[in-house]
C-alpha positions in Angstrom: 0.0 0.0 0.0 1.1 3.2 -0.9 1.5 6.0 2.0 2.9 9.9 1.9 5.9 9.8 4.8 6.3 13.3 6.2 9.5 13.8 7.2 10.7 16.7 9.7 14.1 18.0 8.7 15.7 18.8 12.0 17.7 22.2 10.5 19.6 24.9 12.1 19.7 28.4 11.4 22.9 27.6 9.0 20.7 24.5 7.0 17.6 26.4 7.1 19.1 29.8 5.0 20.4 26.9 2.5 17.5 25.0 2.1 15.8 28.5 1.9 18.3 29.4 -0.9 17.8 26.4 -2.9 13.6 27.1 -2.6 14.0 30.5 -4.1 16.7 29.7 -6.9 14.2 26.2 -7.6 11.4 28.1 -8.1 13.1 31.2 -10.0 14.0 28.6 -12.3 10.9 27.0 -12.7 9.3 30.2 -13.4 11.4 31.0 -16.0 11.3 27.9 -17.2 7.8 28.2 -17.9 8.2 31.4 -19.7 10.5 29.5 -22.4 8.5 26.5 -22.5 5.0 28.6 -23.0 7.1 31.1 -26.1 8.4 27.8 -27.9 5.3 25.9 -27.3 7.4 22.9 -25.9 5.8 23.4 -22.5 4.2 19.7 -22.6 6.9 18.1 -23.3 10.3 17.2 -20.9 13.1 16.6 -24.0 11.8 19.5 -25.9 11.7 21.9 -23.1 15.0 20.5 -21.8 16.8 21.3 -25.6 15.5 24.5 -25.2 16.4 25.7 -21.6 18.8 22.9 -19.9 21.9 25.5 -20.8 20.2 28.7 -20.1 18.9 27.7 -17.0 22.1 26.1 -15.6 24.0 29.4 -16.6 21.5 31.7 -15.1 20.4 30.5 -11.9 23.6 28.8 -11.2 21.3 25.0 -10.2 23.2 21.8 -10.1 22.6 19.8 -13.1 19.6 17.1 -11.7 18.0 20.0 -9.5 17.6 21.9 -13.7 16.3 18.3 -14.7 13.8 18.1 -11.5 12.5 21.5 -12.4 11.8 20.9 -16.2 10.0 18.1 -14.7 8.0 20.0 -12.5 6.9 22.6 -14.9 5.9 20.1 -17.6 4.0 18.0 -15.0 2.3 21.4 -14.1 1.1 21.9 -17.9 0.1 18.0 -18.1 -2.5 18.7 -15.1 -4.5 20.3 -17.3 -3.2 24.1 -17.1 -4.0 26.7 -20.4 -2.0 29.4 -19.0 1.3 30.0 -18.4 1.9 28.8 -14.9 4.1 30.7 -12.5 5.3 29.0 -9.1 5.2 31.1 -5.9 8.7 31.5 -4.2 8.1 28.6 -1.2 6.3 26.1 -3.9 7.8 22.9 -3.4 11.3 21.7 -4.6 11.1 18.2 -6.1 14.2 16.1 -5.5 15.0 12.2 -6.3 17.2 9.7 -5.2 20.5 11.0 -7.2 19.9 14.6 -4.6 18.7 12.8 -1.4 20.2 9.7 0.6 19.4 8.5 4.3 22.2 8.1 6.8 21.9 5.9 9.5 17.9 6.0 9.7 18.5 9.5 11.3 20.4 11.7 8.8 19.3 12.6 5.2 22.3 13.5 3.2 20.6 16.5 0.5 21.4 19.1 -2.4 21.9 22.3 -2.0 23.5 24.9 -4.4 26.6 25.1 -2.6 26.4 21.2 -2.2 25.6 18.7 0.4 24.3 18.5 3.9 23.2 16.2 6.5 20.8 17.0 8.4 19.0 15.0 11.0 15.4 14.4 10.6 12.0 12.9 12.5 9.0 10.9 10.6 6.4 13.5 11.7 3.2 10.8 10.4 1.8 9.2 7.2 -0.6 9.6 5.1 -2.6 6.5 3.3 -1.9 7.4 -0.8 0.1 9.5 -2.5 0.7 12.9 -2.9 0.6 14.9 -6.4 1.2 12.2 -8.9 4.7 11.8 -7.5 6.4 8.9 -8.5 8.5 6.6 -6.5 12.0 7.6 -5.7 11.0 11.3 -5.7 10.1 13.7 -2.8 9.3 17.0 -2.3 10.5 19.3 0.0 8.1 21.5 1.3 8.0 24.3 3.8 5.2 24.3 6.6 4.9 26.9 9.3 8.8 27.7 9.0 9.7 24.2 9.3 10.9 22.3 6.2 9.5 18.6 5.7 10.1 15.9 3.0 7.0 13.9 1.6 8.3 10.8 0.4 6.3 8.0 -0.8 6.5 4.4 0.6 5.5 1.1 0.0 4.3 -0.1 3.6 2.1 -2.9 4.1 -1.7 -2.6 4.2 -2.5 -1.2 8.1 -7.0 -1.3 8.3 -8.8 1.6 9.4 -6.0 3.7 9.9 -5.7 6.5 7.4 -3.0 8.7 9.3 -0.1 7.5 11.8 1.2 10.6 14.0 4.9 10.1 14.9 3.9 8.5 18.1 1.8 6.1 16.0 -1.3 7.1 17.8 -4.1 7.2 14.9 -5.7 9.8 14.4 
């Protein structure tokens, strides 16, 4: 069965600005992402979009290579939901990472991207949540942030648990 995992990132100040950083720049991109992809009409599809803004979009908002794939991704999945307007993406919209930008550590660390690299950065499971999230496929996760505190929904493959559609961290149902 699949469940959403919402995962606390346990930052301090220092983690938080960088996570904070890589939001903006993320969403900047996407944004201007959108604006090429909506010109040239290649807005629906990832390898045309990507032939037309990969470069650009590495050399202006300075994003490690897979975090420019992640947000072609993101903004073609936008247009795909149905959208006849250009999209834009609000400054704290979610960042959308995969396995090749996150790794766990010891069942207590998450190793993740930033623009000036990685960090680890100790997290909590803060609950689940029967299904999935936003079409997201497995591997991926967004990181989102929630009452200035940055999460990561992850989805898992957990074994069928009846009657129980959300498990707080204390695995109380609620």
């Amino acid at each position: 069965m699949l469940y959403t995992m919402k995962i606390e990132l346990l930052t301090n100040d220092r983690q938080h600005e960088l996570l904070t950083q890589v939001m903006l720049r993320f969403n900047q991109a996407c944004n201007y992402i959108s604006e090429i992809g909506f010109q040239t009409k290649t807005h629906r599809n990832k390898i045309k979009l990507s032939k037309e803004c990969y470069n650009l979009v590495r050399e202006t908002h300075e994003l490690p290579s897979q975090m420019v794939v992640r947000a072609i991704g993101k903004v073609v999945e936008g247009y795909k939901a149905g959208s006849k307007t250009k999209l834009t993406f609000g400054e704290t919209t979610s960042v959308v990472y995969d396995t090749r930008q996150i790794a766990f550590k010891w069942m207590n660390f998450i190793s993740i991207s930033t623009i000036g690299g990685r960090i680890e950065i100790p997290f909590q499971v803060a609950g689940y949540r029967l299904g999935t999230y936003d079409r997201r496929v497995t591997g991926q996760a967004d990181l989102i942030l929630q009452d200035g505190k940055y999460y990561l929904l992850l989805q898992v493959d957990l074994p069928e648990i009846s009657n129980i559609t959300t498990i707080d961290f204390k695995g109380i149902s609620t």
